[in-house]
N, C-alpha and C positions, 0 to 999 in steps of 0.2 A: 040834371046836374052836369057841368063841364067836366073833361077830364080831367082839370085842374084841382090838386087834392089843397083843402086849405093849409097852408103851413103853422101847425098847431105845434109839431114835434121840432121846430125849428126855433117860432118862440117860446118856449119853453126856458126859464130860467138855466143856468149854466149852476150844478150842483156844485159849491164850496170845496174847493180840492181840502181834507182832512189828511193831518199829521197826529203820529204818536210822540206824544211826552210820557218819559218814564217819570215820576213822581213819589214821593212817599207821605201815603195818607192815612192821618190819625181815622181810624173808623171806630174807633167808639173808647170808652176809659176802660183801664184796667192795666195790665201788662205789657211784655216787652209785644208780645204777641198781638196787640192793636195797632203796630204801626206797621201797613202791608206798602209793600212795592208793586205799583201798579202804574200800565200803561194807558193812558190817556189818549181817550179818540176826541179830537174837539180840531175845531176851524182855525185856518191860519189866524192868529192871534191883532188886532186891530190895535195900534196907537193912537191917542190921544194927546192932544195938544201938551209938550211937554215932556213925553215918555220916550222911554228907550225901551226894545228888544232885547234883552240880556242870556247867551248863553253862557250858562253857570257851568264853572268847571269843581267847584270845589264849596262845601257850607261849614258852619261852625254846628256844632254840640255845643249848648248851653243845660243848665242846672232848672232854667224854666222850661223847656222840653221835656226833663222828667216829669215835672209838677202836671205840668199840660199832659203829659199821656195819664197823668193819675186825677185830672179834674181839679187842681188844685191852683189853674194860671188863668186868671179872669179875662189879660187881655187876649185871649187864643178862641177865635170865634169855635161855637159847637160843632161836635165832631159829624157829617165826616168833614177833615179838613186837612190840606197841606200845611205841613209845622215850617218852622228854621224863619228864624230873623236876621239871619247875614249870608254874605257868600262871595264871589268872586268868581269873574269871567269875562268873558269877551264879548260886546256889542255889536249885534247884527242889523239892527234897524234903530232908525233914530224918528220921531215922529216932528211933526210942525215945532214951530217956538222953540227947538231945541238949537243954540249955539254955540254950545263948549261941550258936546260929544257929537263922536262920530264913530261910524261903523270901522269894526277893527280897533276900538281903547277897548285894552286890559284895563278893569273897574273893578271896585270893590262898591257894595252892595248893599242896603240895607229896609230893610219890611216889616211890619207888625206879622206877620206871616208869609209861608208859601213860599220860601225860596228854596225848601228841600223840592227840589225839580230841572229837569234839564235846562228849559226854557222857559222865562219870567219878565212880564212885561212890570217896569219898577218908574218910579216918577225918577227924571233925570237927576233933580238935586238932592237925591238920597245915593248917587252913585260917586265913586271917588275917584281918580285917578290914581293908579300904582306905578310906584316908584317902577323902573324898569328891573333892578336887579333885586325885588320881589317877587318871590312866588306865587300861584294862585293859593297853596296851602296858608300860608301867612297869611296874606290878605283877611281869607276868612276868618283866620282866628285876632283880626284885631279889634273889628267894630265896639261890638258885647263888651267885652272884659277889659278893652282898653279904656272907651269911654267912660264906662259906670267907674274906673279906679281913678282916671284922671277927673272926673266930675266930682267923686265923692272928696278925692284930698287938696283939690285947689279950688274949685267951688265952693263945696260946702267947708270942710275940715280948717281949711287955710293955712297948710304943711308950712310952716316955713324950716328954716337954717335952726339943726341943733334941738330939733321937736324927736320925739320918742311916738311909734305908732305898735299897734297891736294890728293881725291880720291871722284872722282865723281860713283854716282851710290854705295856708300859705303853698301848697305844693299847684293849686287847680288853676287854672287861667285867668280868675282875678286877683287872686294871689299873688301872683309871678307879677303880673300887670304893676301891680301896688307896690311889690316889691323894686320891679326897674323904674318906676316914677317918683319912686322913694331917693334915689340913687342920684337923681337930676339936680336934688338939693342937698346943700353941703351938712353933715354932718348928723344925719338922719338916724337913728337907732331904729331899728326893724324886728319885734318881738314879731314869729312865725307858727301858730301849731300845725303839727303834722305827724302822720307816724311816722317813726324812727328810722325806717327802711328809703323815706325822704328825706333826711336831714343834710346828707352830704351835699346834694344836688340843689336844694333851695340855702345852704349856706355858698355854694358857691355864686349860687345867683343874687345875694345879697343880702338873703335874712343873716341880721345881726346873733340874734338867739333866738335857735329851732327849739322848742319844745313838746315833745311825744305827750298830746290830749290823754293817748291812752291808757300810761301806766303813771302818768302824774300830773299833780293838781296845775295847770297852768296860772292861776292864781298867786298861789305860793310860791311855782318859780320862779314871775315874774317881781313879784316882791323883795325875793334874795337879790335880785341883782336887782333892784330900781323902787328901794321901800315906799317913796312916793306914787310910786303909779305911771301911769303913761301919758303921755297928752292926745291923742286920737285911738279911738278904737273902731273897728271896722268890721260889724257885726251881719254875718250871713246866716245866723244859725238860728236864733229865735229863742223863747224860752227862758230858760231860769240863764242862760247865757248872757241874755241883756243884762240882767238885773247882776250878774257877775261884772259886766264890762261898764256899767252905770258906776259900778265904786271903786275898779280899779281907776277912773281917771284921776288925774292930779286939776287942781284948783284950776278954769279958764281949760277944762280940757271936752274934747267933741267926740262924743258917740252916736255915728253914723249907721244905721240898721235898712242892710239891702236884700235882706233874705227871711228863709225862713226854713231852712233844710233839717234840722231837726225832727221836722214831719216826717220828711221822707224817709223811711223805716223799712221798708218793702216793694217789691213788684208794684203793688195795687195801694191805693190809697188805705191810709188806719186812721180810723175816726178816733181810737182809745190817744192816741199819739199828738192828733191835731185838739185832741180836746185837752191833753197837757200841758201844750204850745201856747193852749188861749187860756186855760187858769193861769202858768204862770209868767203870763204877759207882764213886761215892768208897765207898771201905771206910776204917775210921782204930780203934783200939783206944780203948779208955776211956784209956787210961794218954798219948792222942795226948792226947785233950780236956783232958784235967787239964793239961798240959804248955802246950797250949794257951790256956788259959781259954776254950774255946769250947763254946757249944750247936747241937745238932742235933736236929732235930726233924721231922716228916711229918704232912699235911693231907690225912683223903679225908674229904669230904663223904658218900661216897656209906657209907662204914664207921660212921660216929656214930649210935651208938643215945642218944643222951642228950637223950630228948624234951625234958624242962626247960629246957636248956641251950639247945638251938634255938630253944622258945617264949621263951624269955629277951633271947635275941640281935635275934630279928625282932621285938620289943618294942619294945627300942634303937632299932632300926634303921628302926621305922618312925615313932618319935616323932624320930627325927633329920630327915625326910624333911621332916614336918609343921614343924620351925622352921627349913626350907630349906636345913641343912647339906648333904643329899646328895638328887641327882637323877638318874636313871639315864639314860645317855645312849643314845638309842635309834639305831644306825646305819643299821635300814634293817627293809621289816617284807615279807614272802612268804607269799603265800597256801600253804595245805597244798597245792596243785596245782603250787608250785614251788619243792619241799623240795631239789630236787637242785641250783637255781641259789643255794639258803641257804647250803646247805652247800658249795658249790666257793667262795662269798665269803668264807667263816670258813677256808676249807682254804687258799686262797690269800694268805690275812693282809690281805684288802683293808678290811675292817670298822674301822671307828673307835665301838668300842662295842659293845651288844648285836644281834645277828640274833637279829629277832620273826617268828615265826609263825602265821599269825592262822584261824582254824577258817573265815569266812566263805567261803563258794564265792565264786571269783575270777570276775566280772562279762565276759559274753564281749559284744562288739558284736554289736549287730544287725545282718542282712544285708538290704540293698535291695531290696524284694519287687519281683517281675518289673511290669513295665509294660504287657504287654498280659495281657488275660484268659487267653486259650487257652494261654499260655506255661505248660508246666508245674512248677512249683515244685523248688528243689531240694532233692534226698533227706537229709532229717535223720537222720543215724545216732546210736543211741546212744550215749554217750559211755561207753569202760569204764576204769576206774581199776584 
């Protein structure tokens, strides 16, 4: 043999330099306690004709995240999975075919999943340009609850001038939503339930009449003051609630059903609860409607393939922003290290507006270094997520 050694170790492939992403991953149904924070060892991340790089600085809490952590949101592929369908951040990498972003646009954000995470590779024409004197917080909170309110009242509902609306859940971020696009048209009446400890706060935002679910019939209140009924009603609840908001309309009036929260009763999914939900689903023949003069109609955000129609909408919606018509109200914002205190606020109905979740590692105090020398320090453990 030469003394010449073959260069084997030379060609040798060059090992994938690896990044961590902090993430937060549903690992299985059940409780608050399925959604862990954890760090991600994976390869620098690859664009595709068309995509953007997206560091997320901030995501939304939505009402289908609960359902999803409890088994109950079809489009949320099986666990384990990263959740969140909105978000907002800054652009680090742009891939081929892309020519209306570039690295360094603050963007707002939008995915069937996986945007609870640092770093998110998203198809370009799902990202939005933000106004400049928007927040990352706003941002996030407009996608979700802006869309599905301005789809379901001028899409579907067809709000005009001097029309009467119901809006159950009025205090949560479709609520607000439905309430400030309610505002846009002149002479809108806005029936609100909430609890009572909301009323001042959603009257000032524009619910016409708050009424407290809890200690009174909203039926009958809204009858005292509008015997005919409403002409839209905007149902997230499900249940014997349809079949309430099916007779409050007035004649030519549109009950719109984008939810189904009434299930959610608990931590963990109740079958006793969703089995309530599906007996006492409103069923009505066509020959009812006709008889009737009424519409019915169904809102999933997460179902709409009609790209144009969404870039359309969040067009609107963001040039509404800009001449100050709508402002997203922000209730309260949790680090990814306290996803489980997010979510029991939104489970609990205490939220007035959107729950923000913000990617930054949550800031821990310094501890008081010991005072004599010899004292020896105490043991820093790793922290595991």
């Amino acid at each position: 043999m030469s003394g010449e050694e073959a260069p084997t170790q030379q060609m040798k492939e060059k090992t994938p330099e690896l990044f961590s992403c902090r993430a937060l991953v549903l690992t299985g149904h059940g409780g608050y306690d399925k959604v862990k924070l954890q760090a991600k060892r994976q390869a620098e991340p690859k664009l595709g004709p068309g995509e953007v790089l997206l560091r997320v600085k901030a995501c939304g809490l939505n009402f289908a995240e609960l359902l999803g952590r409890q088994g109950l949101y079809e489009p949320l592929p099986p666990p384990p999975v990263t959740m969140g369908m909105e978000g907002s951040g800054v652009i680090e990498a742009v891939g081929e075919e892309v020519k209306d972003r570039k690295v360094g646009d603050r963007v707002i954000a939008m995915s069937r999943s996986g945007m609870w995470q640092e770093v998110v590779v998203v198809p370009a024409d799902l990202t939005f340009l933000m106004p400049e004197e928007m927040s990352f917080e706003e941002g996030a909170a407009i996608p979700v609850n802006y869309l599905t309110a301005h789809m379901m009242l001028f899409e579907m509902a067809n709000l005009k001038p001097g029309k009467s609306v119901l809006v159950h859940m009025a205090a949560g971020g479709v609520g607000i939503a439905v309430t400030q696009l309610c505002q846009t048209v002149q002479n809108v009446t806005v029936f609100g339930t909430a609890s009572a400890s909301k009323h001042e706060t959603i009257s000032q935002g524009g619910v016409t009449h708050p009424i407290d679910y809890r200690t009174k019939d909203y039926v009958e209140e809204i009858h005292k003051i509008s015997p005919e009924g409403v002409d839209i009603v905007l149902d997230p609840l499900g249940g014997t609630d349809t079949q309430k908001g099916f007779n409050l309309l007035k004649p030519m009036g549109s009950l719109i059903v984008f939810g189904a929260a009434n299930c959610v009763t608990g931590q963990k999914r109740n079958l006793l609860a969703m089995m309530k939900i599906w007996y006492n689903q409103l069923t009505l023949s066509t020959m009812k409607l006709m008889q009737t003069n009424k519409a019915i109609g169904g809102f999933h955000l997460g179902y709409l393939t009609d790209q144009q129609l969404i870039t359309r909408t969040m067009s609107e919606l963001l040039e509404l922003y800009r001449q100050g018509k709508i402002k997203p109200r922000i209730d309260s914002c949790y680090h990814f290290e306290e996803v489980a205190d997010a979510m029991r606020r939104m489970h609990e109905r205490q939220n007035i507006g959107k729950v923000i979740l913000l990617t930054e590692p949550k800031k821990t105090e310094a501890k008081p270094q010991p005072d004599k020398e010899n004292e020896a320090p105490e043991e820093v453990k790793e922290e595991k997520d």
